[in-house]
N, CA, C and O atoms as CSV, one atom per row, in Angstrom:
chain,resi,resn,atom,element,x,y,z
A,1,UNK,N,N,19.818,70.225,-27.650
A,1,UNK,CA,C,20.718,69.255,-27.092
A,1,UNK,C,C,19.961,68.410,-26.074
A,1,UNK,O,O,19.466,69.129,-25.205
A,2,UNK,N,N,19.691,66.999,-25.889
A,2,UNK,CA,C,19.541,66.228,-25.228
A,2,UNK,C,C,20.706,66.022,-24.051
A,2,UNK,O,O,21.907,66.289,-24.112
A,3,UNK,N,N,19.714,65.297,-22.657
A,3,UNK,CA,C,20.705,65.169,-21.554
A,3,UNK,C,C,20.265,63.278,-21.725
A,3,UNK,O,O,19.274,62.717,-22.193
A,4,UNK,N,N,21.499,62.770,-21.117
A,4,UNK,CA,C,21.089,61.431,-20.822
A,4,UNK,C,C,20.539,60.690,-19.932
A,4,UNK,O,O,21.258,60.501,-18.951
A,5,UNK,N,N,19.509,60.189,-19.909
A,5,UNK,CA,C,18.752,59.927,-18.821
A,5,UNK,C,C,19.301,59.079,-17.774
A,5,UNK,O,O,20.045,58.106,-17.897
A,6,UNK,N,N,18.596,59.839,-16.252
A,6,UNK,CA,C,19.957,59.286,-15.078
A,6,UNK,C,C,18.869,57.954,-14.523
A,6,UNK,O,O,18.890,57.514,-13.373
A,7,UNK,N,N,18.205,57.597,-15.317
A,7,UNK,CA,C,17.214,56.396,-14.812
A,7,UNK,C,C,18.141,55.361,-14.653
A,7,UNK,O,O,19.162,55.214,-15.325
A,8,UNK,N,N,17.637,54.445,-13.481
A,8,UNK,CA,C,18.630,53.093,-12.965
A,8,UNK,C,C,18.142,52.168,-14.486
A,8,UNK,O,O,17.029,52.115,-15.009
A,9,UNK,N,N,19.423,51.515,-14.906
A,9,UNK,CA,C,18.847,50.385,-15.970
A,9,UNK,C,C,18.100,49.366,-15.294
A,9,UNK,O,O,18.712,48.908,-14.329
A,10,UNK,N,N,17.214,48.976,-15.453
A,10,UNK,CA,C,16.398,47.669,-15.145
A,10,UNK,C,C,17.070,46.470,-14.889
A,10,UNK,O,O,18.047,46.494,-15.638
A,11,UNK,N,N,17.081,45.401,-14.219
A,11,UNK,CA,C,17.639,44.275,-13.970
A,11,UNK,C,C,17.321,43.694,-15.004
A,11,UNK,O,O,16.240,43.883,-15.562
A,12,UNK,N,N,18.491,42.651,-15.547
A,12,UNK,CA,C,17.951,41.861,-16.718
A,12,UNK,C,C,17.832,40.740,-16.355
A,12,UNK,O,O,17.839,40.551,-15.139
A,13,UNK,N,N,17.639,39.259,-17.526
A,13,UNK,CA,C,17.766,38.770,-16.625
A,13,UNK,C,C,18.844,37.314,-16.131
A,13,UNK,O,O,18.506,36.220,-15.679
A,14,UNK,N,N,20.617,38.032,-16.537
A,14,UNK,CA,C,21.722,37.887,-16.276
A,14,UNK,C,C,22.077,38.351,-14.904
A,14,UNK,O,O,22.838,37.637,-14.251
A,15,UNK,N,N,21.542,39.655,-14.289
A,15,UNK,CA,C,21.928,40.495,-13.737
A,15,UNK,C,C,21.918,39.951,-12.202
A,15,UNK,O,O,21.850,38.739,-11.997
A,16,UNK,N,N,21.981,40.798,-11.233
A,16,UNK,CA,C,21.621,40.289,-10.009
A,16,UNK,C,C,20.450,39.428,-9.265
A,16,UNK,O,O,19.569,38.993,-10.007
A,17,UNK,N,N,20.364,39.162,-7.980
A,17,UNK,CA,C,19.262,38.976,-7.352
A,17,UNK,C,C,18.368,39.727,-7.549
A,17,UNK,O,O,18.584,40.936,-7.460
A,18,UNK,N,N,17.004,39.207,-7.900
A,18,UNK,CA,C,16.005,39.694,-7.760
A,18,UNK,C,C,15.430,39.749,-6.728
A,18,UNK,O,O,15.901,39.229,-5.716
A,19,UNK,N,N,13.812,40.650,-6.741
A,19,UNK,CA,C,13.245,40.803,-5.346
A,19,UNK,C,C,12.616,38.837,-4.238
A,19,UNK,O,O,12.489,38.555,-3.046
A,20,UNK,N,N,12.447,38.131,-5.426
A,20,UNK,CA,C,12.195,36.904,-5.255
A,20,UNK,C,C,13.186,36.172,-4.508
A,20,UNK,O,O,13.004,35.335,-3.624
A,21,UNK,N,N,14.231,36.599,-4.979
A,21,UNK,CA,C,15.874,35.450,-4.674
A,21,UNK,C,C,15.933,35.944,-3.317
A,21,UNK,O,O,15.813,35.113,-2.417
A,22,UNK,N,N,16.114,37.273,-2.995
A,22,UNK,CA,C,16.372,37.902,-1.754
A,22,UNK,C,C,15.275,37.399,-0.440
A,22,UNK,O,O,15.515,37.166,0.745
A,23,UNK,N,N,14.169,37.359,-1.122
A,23,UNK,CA,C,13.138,37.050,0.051
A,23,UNK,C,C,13.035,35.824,0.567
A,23,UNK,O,O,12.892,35.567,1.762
A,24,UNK,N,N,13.127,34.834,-0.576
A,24,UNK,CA,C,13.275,33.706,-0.475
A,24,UNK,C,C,14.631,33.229,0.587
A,24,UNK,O,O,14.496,32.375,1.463
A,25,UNK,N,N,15.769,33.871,0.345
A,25,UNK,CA,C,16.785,34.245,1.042
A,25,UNK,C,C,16.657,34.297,2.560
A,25,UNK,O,O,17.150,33.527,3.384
A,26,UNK,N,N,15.994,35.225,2.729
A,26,UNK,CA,C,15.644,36.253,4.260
A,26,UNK,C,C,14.447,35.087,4.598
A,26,UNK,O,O,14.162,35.033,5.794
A,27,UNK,N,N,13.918,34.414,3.965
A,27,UNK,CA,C,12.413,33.946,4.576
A,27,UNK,C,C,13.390,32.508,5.050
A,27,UNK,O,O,13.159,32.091,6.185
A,28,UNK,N,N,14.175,31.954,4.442
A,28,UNK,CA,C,14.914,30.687,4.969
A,28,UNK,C,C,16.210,30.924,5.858
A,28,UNK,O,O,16.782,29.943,6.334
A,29,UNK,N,N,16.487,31.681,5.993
A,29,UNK,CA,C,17.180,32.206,6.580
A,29,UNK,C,C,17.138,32.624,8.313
A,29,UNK,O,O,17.654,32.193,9.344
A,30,UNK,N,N,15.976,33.980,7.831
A,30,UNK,CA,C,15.654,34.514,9.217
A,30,UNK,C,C,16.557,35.845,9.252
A,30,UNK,O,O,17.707,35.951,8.826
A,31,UNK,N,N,15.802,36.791,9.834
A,31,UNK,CA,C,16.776,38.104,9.895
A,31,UNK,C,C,16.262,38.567,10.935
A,31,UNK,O,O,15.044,38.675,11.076
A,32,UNK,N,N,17.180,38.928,11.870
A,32,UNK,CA,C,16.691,39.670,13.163
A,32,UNK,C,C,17.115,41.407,12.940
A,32,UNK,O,O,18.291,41.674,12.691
A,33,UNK,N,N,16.224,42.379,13.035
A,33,UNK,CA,C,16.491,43.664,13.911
A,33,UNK,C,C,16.159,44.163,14.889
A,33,UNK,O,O,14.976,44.427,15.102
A,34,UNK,N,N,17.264,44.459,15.860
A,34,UNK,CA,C,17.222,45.072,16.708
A,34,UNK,C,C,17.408,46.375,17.332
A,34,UNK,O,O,18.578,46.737,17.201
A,35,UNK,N,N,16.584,47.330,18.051
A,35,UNK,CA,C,17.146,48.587,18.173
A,35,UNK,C,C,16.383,49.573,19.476
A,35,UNK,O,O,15.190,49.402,19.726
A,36,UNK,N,N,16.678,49.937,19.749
A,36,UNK,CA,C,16.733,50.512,21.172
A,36,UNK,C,C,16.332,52.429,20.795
A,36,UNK,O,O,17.084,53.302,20.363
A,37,UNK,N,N,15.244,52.479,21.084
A,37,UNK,CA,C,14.823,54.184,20.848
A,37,UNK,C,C,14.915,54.698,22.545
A,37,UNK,O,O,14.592,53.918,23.442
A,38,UNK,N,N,15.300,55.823,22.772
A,38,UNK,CA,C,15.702,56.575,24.181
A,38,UNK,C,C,15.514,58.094,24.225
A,38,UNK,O,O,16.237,58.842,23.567
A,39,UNK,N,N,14.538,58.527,25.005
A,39,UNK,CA,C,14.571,60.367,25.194
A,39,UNK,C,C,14.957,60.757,26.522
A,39,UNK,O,O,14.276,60.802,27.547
A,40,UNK,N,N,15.973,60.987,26.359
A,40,UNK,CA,C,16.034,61.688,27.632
A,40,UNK,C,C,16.296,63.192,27.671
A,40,UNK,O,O,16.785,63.639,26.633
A,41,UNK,N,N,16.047,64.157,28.761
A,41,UNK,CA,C,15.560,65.487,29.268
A,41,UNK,C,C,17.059,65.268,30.190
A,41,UNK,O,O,17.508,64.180,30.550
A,42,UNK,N,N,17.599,66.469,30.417
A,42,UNK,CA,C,18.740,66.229,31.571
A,42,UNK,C,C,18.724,65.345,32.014
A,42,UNK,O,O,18.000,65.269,33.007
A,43,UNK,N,N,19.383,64.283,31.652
A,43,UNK,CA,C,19.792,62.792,32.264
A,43,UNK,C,C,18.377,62.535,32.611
A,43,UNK,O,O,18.591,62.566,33.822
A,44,UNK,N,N,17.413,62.363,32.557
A,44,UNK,CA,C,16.409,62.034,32.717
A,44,UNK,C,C,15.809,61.416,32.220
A,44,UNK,O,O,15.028,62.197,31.676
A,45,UNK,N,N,15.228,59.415,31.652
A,45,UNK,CA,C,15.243,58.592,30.556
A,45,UNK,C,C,13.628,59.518,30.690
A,45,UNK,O,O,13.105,59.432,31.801
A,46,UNK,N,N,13.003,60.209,29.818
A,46,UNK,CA,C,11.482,60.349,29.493
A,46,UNK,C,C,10.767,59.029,28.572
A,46,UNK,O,O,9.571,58.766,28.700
A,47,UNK,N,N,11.251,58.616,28.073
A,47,UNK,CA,C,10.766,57.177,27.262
A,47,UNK,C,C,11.965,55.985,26.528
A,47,UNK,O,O,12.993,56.294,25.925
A,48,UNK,N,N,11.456,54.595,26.802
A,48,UNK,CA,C,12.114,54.134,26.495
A,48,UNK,C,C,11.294,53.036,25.336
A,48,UNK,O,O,10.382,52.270,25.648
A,49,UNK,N,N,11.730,53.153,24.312
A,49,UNK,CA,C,11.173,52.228,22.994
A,49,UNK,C,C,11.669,50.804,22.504
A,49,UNK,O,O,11.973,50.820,21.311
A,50,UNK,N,N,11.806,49.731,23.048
A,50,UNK,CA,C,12.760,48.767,22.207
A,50,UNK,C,C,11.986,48.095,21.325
A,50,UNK,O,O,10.852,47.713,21.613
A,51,UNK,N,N,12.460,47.932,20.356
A,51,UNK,CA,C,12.012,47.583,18.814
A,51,UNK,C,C,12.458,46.347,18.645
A,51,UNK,O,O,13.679,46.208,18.714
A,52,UNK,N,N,11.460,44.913,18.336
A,52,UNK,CA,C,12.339,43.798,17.707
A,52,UNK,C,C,11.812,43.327,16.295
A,52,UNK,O,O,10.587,43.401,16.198
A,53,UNK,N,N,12.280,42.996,15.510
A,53,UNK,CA,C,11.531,42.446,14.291
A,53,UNK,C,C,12.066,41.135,14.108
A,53,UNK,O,O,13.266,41.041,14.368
A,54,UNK,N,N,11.550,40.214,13.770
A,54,UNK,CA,C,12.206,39.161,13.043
A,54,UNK,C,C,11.765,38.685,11.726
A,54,UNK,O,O,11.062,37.718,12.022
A,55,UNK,N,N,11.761,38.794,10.401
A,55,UNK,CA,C,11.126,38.213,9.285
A,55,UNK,C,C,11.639,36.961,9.087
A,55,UNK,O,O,12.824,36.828,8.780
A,56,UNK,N,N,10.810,35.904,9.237
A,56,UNK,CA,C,11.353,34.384,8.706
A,56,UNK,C,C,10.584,33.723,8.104
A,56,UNK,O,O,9.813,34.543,7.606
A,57,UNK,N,N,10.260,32.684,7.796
A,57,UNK,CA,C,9.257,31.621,7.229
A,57,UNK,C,C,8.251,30.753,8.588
A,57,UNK,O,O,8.991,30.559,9.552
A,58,UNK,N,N,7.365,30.431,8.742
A,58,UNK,CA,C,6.946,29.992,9.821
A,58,UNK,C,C,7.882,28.867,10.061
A,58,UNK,O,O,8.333,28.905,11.206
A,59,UNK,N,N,8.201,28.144,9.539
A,59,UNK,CA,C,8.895,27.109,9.387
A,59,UNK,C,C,10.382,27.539,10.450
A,59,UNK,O,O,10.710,27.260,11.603
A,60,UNK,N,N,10.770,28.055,9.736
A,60,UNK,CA,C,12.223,28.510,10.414
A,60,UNK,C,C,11.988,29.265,11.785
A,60,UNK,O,O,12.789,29.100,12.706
A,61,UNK,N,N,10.945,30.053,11.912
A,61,UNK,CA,C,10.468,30.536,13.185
A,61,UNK,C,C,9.943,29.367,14.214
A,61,UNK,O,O,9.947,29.584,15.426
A,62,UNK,N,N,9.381,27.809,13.539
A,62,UNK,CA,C,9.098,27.118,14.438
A,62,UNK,C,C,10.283,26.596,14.949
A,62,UNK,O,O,10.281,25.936,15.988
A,63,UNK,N,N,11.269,26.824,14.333
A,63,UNK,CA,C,12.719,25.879,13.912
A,63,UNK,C,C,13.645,26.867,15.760
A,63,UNK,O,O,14.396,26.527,16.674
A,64,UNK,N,N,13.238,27.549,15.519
A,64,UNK,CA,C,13.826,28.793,16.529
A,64,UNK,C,C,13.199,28.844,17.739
A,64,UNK,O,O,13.786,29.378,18.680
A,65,UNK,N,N,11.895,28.294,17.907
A,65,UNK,CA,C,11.268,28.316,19.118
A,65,UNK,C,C,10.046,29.145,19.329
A,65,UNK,O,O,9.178,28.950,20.181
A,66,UNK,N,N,10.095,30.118,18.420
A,66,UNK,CA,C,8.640,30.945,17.934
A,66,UNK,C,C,7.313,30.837,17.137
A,66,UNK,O,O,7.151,31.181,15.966
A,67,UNK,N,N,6.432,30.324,17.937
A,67,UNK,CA,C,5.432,29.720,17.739
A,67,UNK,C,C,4.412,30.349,18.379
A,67,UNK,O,O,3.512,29.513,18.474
A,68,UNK,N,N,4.025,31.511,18.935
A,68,UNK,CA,C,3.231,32.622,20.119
A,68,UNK,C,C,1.951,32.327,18.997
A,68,UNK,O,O,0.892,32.011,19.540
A,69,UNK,N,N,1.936,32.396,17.506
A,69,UNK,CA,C,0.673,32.767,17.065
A,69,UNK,C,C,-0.370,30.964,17.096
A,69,UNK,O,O,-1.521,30.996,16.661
A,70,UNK,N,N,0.078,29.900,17.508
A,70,UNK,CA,C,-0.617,28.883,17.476
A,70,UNK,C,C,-1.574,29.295,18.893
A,70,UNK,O,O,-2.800,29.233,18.811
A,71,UNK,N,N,-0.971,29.668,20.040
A,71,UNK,CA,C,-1.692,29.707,20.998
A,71,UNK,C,C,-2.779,30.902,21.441
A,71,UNK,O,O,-3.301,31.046,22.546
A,72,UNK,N,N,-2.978,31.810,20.098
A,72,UNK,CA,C,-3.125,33.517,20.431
A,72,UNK,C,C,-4.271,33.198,20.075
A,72,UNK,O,O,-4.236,32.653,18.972
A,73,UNK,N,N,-5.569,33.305,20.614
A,73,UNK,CA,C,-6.958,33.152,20.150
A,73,UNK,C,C,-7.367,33.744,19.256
A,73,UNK,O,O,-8.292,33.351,18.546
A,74,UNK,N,N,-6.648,34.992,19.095
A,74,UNK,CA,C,-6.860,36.092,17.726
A,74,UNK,C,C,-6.280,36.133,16.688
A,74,UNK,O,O,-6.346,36.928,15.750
A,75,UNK,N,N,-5.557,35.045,16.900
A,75,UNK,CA,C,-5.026,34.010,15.374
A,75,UNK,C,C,-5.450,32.728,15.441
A,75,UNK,O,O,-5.233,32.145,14.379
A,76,UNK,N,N,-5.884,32.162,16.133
A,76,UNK,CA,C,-5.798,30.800,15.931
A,76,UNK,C,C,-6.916,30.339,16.197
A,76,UNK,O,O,-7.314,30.427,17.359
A,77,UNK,N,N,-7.968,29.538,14.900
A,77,UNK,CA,C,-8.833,28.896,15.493
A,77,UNK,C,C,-8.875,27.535,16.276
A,77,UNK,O,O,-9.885,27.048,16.785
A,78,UNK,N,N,-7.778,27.074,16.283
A,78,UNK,CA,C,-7.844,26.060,17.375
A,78,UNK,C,C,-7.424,26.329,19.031
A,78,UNK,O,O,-7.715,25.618,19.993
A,79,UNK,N,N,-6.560,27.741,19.008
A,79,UNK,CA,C,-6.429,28.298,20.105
A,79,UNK,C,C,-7.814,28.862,20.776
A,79,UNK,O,O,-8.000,28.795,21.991
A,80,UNK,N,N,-8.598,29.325,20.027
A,80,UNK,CA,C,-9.820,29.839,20.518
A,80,UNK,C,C,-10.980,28.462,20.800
A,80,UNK,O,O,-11.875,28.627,21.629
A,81,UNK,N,N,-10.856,27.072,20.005
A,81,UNK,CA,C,-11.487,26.399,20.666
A,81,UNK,C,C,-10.913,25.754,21.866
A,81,UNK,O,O,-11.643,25.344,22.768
A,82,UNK,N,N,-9.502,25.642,21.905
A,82,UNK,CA,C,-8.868,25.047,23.457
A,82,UNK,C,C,-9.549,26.069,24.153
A,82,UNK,O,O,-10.625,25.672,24.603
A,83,UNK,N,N,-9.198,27.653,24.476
A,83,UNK,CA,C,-9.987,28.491,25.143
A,83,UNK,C,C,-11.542,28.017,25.667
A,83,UNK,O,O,-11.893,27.884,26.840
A,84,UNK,N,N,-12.295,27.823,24.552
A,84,UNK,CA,C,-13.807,27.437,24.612
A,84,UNK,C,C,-13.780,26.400,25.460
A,84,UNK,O,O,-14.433,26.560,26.491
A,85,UNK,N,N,-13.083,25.148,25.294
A,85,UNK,CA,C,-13.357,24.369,26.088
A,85,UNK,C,C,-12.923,24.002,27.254
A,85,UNK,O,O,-13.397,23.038,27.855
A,86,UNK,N,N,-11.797,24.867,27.780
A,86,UNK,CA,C,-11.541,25.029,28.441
A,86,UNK,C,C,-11.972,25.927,29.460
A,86,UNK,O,O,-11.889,25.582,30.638
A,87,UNK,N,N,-12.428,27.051,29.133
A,87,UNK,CA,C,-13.740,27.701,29.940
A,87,UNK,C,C,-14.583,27.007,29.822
A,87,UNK,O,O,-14.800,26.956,31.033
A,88,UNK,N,N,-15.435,26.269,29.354
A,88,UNK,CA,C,-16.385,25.248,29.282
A,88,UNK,C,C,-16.426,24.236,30.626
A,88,UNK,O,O,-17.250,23.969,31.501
A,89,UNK,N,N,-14.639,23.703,30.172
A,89,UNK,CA,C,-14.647,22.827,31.662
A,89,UNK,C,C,-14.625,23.085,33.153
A,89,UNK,O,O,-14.843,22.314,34.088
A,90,UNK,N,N,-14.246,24.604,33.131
A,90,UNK,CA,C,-14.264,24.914,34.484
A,90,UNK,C,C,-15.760,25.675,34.887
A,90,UNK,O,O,-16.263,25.557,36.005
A,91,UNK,N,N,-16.159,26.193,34.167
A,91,UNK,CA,C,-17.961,26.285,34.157
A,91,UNK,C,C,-18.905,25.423,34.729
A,91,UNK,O,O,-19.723,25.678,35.613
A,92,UNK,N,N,-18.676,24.241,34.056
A,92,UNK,CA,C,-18.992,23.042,34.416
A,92,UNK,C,C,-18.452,22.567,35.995
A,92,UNK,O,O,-19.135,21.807,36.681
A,93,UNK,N,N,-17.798,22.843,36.229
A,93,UNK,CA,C,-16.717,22.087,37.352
A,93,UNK,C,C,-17.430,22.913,38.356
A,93,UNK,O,O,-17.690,22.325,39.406
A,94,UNK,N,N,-17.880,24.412,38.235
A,94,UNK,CA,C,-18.479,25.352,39.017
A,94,UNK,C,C,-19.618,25.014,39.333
A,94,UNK,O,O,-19.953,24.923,40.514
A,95,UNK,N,N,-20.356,24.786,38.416
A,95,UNK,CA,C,-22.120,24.430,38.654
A,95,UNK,C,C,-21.980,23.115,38.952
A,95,UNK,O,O,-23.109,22.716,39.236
A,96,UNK,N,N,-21.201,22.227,39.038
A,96,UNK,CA,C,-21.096,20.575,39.836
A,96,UNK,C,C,-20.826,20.807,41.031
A,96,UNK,O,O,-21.390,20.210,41.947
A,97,UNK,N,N,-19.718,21.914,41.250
A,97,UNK,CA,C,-19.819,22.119,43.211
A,97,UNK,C,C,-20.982,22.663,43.439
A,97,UNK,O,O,-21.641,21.919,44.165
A,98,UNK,N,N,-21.752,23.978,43.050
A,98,UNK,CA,C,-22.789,24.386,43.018
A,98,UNK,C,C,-23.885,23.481,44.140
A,98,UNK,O,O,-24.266,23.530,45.309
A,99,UNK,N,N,-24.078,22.616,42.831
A,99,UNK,CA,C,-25.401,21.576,42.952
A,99,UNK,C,C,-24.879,21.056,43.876
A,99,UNK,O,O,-25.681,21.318,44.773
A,100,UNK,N,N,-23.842,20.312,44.464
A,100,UNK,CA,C,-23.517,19.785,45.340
A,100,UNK,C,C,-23.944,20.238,46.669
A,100,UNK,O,O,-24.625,19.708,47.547
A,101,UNK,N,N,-23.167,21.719,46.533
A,101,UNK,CA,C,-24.292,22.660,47.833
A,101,UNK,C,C,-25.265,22.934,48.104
A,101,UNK,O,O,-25.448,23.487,49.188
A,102,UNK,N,N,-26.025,22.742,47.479
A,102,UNK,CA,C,-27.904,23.371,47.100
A,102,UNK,C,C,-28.393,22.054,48.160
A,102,UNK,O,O,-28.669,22.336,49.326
A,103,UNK,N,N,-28.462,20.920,47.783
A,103,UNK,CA,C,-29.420,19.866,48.690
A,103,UNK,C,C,-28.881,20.073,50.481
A,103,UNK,O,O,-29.607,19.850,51.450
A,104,UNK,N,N,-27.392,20.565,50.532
A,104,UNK,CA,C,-27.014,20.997,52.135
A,104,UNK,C,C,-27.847,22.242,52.429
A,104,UNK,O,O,-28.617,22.135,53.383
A,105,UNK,N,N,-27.823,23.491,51.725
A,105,UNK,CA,C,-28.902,24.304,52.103
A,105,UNK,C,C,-30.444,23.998,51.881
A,105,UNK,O,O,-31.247,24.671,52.528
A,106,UNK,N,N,-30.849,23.149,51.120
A,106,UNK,CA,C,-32.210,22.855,51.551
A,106,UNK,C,C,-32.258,22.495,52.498
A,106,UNK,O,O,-32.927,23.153,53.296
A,107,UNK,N,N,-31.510,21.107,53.027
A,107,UNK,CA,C,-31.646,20.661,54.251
A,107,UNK,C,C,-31.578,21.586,56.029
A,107,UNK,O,O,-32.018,21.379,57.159
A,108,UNK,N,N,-30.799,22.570,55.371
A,108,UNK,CA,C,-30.346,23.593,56.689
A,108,UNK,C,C,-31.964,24.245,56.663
A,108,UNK,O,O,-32.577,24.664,57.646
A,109,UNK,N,N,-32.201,24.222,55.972
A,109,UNK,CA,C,-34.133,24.766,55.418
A,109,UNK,C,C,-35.053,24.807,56.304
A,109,UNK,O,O,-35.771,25.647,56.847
A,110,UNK,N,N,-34.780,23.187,56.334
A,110,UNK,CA,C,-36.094,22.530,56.810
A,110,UNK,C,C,-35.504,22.183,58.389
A,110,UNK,O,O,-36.222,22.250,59.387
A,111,UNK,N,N,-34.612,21.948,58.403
A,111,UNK,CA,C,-34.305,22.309,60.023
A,111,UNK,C,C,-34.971,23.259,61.098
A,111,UNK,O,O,-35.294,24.337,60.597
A,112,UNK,N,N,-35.236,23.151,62.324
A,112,UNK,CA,C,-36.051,24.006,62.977
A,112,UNK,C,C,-34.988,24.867,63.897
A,112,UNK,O,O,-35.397,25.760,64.640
């Protein structure tokens, strides 16, 4: 005697959303989770965890105000050259006061 197999039928393709429709979905969309992890010992908070996720499209994340990875040097190569040149300019700005001081201490030098 055979049993009937308890396998899920496959999506056809009448059937529901697929994994495509859904993401596409969530990526224009935007989905926030939020959630709050807590240990506490007799009333005592021992750790506190808060968790945020957001999955969106960059697009819709710029749309929202979230944009952290343009300015993160460890994403961004234009963030890492503003960085560069911007340490660059104050480098510069350092060794121009510098030199500025050097010909006042020669002069204190040669003073008797």
């Amino acid at each position: 005697m055979t049993t009937p197999s308890r396998m899920p039928e496959p999506y056809g393709h009448g059937s529901g959303a697929n994994l495509a429709d859904i993401l596409e979905r969530v990526l224009d969309k935007g989905i926030v989770i939020a959630g709050d992890i807590r240990i506490n010992l007799l009333d005592i908070e021992l750790l506190t965890i808060k968790l945020r996720l957001i999955v969106a499209s960059v697009d819709k994340a710029k749309e929202m105000g979230i944009d952290w990875w343009e300015t993160d040097p460890a994403l961004s190569s234009r963030a890492r050259r503003d960085e560069l040149t911007r340490e660059n300019a104050e480098l510069r700005e350092r060794l121009a006061r510098l030199e500025e001081l050097e010909p006042s201490r020669a002069q204190e030098k040669e003073a008797p």
